[in-house]
C-alpha positions as CSV (number, residue, x, y, z in Angstrom):
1,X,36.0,29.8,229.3
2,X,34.8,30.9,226.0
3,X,37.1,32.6,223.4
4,X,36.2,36.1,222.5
5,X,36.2,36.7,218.9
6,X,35.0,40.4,217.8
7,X,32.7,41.3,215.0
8,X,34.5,42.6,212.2
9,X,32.0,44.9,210.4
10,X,32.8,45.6,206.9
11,X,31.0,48.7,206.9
12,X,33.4,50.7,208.9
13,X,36.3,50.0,206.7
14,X,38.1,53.6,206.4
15,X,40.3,54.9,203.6
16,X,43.8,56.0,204.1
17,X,46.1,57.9,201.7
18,X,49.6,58.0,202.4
19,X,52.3,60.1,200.6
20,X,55.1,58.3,199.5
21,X,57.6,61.4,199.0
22,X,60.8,61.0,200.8
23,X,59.7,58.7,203.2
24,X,62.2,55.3,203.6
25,X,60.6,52.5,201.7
26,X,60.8,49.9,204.9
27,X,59.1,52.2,207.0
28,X,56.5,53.0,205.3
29,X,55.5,49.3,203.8
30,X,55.8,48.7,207.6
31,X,53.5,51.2,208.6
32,X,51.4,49.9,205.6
33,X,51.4,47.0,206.3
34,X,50.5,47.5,210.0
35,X,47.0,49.4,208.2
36,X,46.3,46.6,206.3
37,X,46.3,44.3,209.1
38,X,44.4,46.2,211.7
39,X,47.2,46.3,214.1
40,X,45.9,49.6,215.0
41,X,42.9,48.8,216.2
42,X,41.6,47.6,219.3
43,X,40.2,44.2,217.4
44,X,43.0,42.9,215.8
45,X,42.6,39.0,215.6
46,X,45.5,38.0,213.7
47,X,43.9,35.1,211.4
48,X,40.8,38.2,210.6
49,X,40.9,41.0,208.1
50,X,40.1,44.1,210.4
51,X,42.1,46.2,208.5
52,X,41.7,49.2,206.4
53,X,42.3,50.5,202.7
54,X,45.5,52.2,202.2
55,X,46.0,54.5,198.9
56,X,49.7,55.4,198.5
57,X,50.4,58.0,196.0
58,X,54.2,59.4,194.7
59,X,55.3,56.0,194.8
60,X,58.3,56.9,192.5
61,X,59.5,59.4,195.2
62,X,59.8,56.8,197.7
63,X,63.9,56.6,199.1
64,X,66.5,53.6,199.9
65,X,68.6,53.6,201.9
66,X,72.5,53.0,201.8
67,X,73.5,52.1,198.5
68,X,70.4,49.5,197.4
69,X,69.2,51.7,194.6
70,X,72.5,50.3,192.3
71,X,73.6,47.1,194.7
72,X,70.2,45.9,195.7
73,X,68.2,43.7,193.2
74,X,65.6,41.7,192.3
75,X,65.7,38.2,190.7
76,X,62.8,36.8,188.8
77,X,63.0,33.0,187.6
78,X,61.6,31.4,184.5
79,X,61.5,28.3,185.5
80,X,64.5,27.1,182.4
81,X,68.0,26.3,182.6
82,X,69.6,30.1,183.2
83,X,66.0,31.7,183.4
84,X,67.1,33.9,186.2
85,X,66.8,37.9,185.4
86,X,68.2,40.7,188.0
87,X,66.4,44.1,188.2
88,X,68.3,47.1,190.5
89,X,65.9,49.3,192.2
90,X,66.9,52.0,190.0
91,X,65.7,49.8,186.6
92,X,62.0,49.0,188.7
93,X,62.1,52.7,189.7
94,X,62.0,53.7,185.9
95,X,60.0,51.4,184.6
96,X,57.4,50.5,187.6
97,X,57.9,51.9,190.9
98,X,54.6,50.9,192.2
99,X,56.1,47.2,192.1
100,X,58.9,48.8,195.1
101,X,56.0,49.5,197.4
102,X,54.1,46.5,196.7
103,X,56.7,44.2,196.7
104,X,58.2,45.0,200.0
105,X,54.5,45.3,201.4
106,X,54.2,41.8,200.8
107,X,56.6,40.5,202.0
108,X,55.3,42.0,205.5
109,X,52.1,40.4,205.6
110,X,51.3,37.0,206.1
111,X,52.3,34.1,203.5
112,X,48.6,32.9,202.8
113,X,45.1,33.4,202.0
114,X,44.6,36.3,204.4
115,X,48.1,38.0,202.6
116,X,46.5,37.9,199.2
117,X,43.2,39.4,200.8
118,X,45.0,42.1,202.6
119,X,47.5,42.8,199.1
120,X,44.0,43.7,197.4
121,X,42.8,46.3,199.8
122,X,46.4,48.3,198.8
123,X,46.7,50.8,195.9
124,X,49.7,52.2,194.5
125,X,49.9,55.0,192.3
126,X,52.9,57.4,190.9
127,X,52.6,60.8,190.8
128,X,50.0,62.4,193.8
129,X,46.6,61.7,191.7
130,X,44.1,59.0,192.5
131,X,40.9,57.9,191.6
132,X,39.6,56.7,195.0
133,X,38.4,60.5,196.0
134,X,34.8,59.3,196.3
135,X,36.1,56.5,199.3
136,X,37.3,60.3,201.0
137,X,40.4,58.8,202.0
138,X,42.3,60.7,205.7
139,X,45.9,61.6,205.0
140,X,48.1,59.7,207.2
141,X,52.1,60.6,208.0
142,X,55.1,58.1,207.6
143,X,57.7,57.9,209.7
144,X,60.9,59.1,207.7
């Protein structure tokens, strides 16, 4: 018995926006991540990329629950004796909040070669403009 891989054809890759605005962060890099994947598609092979392009816009209007946006934070390391710096959600939310979205996005796909392939086919953006018109991205709903 043969194995039955499908054809992935690059061609048919489609464009997805999503808006970010009050939807829970870990839903929607769920339902991101799910996109970038191709978990929604009949030929999802999980060691292929069949997945799509996902544009998320208002990515500074995306919400936390419970109390992470004070308790919640981030640690970065430098790699030198007492190198370690902590970032609350609120601090990334002022100065970045694309990183929010991306950072919990990947840490939902897969730890390897195929996760950095899939990270590029994801664009962030804050505020609800975005240069990717010419792709003519579908709007997509989130779970809130």
């Amino acid at each position: 018995m043969k194995t039955h891989l499908p054809k992935v054809n690059l061609d048919q890759r489609k464009w997805h926006v999503i808006d970010a605005n009050g939807a829970v962060l870990g839903r929607l890099a769920a339902q991101v991540a799910d996109i970038l994947r191709g978990k929604n598609k009949p030929v999802f092979t999980p060691h292929l990329d069949a997945g799509d392009f996902v544009v998320v816009i208002n990515a500074e209007k995306v919400v936390v629950s419970g109390k992470k946006e004070t308790q919640k934070e981030f640690m970065t390391y430098s790699g030198w004796k007492g190198g370690e710096k902590y970032t609350s959600v609120a601090q990334v939310r002022a100065k970045h909040p694309e990183k929010l979205i991306t950072h919990a996005v990947r840490g939902m796909v897969p730890k390897n070669r195929l996760g950095r392939v899939l990270m590029t086919k994801l664009k962030v953006y804050k505020g609800d403009q975005h240069p990717h018109s010419a792709q003519q991205p579908q709007a997509l709903t989130v779970a809130k």
